[in-house]
C-alpha positions in Angstrom: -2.5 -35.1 -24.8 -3.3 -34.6 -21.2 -2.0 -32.1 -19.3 0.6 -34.0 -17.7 1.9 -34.4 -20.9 2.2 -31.0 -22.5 3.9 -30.0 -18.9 6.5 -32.8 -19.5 6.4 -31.9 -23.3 7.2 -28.3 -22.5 9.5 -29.0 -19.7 11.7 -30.9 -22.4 12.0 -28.2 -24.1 13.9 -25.8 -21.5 17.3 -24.5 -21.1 18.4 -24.6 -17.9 17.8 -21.0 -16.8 14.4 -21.4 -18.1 13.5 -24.7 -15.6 15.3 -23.0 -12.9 13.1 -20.0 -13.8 10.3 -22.2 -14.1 10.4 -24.1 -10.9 11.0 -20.7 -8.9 7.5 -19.9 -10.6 5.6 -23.0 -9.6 7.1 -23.4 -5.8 5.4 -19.8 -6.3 1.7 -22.0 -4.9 3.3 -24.2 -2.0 3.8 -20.9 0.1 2.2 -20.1 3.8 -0.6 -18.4 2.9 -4.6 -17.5 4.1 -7.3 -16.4 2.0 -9.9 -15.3 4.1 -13.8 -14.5 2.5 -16.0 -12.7 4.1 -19.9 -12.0 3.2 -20.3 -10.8 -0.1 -22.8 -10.6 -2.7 -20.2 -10.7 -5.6 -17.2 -12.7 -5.2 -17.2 -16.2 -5.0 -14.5 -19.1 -3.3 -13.0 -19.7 -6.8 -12.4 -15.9 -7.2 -10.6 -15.9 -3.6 -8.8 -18.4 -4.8 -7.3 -17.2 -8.3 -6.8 -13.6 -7.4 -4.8 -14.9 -4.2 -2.6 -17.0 -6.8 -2.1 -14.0 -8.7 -1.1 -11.6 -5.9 1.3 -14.6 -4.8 2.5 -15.2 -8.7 3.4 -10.9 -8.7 5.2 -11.0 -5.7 7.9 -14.0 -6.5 9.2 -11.5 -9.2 8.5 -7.9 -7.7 8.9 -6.8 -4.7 6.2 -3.8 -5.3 2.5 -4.0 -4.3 0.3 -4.5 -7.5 -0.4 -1.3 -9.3 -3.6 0.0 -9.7 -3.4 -1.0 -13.4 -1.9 -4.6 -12.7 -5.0 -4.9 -10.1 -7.6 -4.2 -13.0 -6.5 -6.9 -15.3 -5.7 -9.6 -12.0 -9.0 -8.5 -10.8 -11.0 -9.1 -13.4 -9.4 -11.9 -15.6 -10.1 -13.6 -11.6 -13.3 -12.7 -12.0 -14.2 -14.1 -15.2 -12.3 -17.4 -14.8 -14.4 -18.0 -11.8 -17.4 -17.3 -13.7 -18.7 -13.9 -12.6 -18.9 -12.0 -15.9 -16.7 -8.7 -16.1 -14.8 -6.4 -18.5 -12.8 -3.5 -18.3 -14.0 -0.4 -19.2 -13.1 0.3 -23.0 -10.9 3.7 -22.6 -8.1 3.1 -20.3 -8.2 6.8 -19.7 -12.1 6.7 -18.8 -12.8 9.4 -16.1 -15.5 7.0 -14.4 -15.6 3.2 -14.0 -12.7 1.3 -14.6 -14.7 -2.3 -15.3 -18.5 -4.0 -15.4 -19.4 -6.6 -13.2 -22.4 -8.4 -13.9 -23.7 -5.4 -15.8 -22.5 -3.7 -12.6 -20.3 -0.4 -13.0 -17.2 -0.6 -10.6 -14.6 1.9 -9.1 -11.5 0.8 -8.4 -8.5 2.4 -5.8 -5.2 0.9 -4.9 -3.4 1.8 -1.2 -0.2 0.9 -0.5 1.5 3.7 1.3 4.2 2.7 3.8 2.3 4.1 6.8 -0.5 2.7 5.9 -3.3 2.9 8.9 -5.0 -0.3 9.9 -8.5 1.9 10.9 -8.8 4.7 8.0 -8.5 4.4 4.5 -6.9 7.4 2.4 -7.3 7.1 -1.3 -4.5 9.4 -2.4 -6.2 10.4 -6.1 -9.6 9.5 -6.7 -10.1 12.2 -9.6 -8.2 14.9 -11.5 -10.0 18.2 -10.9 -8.6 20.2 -14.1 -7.7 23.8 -14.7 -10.9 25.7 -14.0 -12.2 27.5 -11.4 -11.3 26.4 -7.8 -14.6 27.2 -5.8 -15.5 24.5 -3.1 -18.8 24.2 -3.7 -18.1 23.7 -7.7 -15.8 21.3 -7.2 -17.6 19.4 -4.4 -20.5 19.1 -7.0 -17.8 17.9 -9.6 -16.8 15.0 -7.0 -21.0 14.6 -6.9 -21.5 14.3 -10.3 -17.9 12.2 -11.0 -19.7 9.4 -8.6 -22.5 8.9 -11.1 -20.3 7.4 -13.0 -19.9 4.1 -11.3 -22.4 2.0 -8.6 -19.8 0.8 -6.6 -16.2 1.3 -5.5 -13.5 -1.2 -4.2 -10.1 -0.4 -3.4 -7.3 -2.7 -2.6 -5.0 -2.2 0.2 -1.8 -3.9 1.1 0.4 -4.0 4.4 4.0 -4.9 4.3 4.4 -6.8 7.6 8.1 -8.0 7.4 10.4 -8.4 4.2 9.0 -11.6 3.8 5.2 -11.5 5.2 2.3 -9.0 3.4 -1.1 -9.2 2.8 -4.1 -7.7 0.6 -7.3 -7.0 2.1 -10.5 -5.8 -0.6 -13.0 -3.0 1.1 -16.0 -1.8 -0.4 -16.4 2.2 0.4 -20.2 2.3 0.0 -21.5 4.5 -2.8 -24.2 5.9 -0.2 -21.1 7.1 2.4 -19.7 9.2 -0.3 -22.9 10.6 -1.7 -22.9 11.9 2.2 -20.5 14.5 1.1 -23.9 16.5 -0.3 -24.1 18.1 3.0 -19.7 18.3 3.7 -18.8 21.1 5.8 -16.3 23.2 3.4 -13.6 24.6 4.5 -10.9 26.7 2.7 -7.4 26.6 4.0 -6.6 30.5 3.4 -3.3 30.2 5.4 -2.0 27.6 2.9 0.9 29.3 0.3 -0.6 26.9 -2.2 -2.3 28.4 -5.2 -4.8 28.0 -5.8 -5.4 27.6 -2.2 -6.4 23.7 -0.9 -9.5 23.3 0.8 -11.8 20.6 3.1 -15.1 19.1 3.0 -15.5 17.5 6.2 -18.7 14.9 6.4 -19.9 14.3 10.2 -22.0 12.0 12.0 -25.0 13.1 14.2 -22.6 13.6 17.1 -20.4 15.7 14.8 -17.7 13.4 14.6 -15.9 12.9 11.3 -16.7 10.3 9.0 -14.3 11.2 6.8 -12.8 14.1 4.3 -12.6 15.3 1.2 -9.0 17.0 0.5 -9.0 19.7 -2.8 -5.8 19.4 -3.6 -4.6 22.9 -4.7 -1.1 21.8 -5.8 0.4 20.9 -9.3 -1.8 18.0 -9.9 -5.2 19.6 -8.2 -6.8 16.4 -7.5 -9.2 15.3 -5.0 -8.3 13.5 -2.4 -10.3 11.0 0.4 -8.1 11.2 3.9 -9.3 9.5 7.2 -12.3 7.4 5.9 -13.1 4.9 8.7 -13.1 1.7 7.9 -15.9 0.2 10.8 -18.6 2.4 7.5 -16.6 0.0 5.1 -17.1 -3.7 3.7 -13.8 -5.8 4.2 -15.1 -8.7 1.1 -11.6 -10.6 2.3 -7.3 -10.3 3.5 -5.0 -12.4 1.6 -2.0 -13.4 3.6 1.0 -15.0 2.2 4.4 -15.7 4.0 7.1 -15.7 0.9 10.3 -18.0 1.7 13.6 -15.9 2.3 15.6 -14.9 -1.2 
C-alpha cells in the first residue's frame, strides 16, 4: 500500500475529535515560515529542514520554547534522519556531552529568557559546582576540566517576537573562546550577603574589553554561569522563523 493509502486507511479510522485534531496537526507545515542556513561544517539542508518542522510541530500544541531536553531528542532524531550520524549520550544525567555527532562530542544549552538580548548570549546553567570548597581559582579549573568533556558546544536560543511570530536561531560558542577563561580575571564579590560568597572571572580582549564572564553562583544551586558572551566571537549555523495563524 502506498502512502496515500495508509493516510486514507488511517483517516477512516478517526473519530471526529481525532480528524479535527489531526488536521490542526498537518495545517501545522502550510505556515509562514524561513529557514535560514548559514556556513557550516555539520548540518545539512535536509537537517534545516526537519528540525524546522519540528520546532513548528511543538509550537501548534505549546506555547513554551523547546526545553533543553525536548531539543536533544528534536536535535538529533533531525540529525539522523538527514543522514548525519548522532546519538545521545547514554546517562541522561551525564555531567559532560549530551550527544555524538559524527564521532564528535557535543554540548548542548537552551535560551529562552523573556529579555533575551539580540548581541550577548547568557547560558543561565552550564554546570552544577557541588558542595565543596568555593575557591575561585578551584572552581575556575573545575569549569577547565568540565570542558574536556565535550569538542564543541551549541545552544539554542529563541525570541518571542509577537504572540503569534517567534523564531530559533543555533550558535556555536567556540570551544577555543571558553578555553580563554585560563587567564580570567577573578573577582570575588565580598559585599554580596550570599554564602558562600559569588564571584567573577572576567576574560578580556587585548584592549581589555570583555569578551565575556564567568558567574560562580554562590546561591542554593552554586552553579556556574556564562553572562554577556558576545555573539560577533559566535557561529550563528541558522534562525528559524515561523509566523503561527491566530488561535
Amino acid at each position: 500500500m502506498n502512502r496515500n493509502g495508509e493516510l486514507l486507511l488511517l483517516w477512516e479510522k478517526l473519530n471526529d475529535r481525532q480528524k479535527d485534531n489531526f488536521l490542526k496537526w498537518m495545517k501545522a507545515f502550510d505556515v509562514e515560515k524561513i529557514y535560514q542556513k548559514n556556513i557550516g561544517d555539520i548540518f545539512n539542508d535536509d537537517f534545516f529542514e526537519m528540525f524546522g518542522d519540528r520546532l513548528i510541530t511543538h509550537h501548534f500544541s505549546s506555547t513554551q520554547p523547546l526545553t533543553k531536553t525536548l531539543f536533544e531528542h528534536a536535535f538529533n532524531d533531525s540529525l539522523n534522519e538527514s543522514g548525519i550520524i548522532s546519538y545521545l549520550a547514554e546517562s541522561r544525567t551525564n555531567p559532560g556531552h549530551d550527544l555524538t555527532i559524527n564521532s564528535i562530542k557535543v554540548g548542548l544549552k537552551t535560551e529562552a529568557a523573556r529579555n533575551i538580548s539580540k548581541l550577548h548570549i547568557h547560558v543561565s546553567k552550564w554546570m552544577e559546582l557541588g558542595k565543596g570548597e568555593w575557591i575561585l581559582e578551584f572552581l575556575l579549573n573545575r569549569f577547565l576540566d568540565h570542558l574536556e568533556n565535550y569538542e564543541r558546544i551549541f545552544t539554542l536560543r529563541y525570541f518571542k517576537i509577537s504572540e503569534c511570530k517567534f523564531s530559533y536561531q543555533l550558535v556555536e560558542i567556540p570551544k577555543n573562546l571558553l578555553l580563554e577563561a585560563r587567564n580570567a580575571k577573578l573577582e570575588l564579590r565580598t559585599e554580596s550577603r550570599q554564602n558562600p560568597k559569588p564571584g567573577y572571572g572576567h576574560v578580556l580582549d587585548g584592549n581589555g574589553n570583555k569578551k565575556f564572564s564567568l558567574y560562580f553562583d554562590g546561591g542554593s544551586e552554586r552553579k556556574l554561569q556564562i553572562k554577556n558572551l558576545s555573539l560577533e566571537y559566535c557561529i550563528v549555523h541558522g534562525v528559524w522563523e515561523f509566523i503561527l495563524p491566530p488561535p
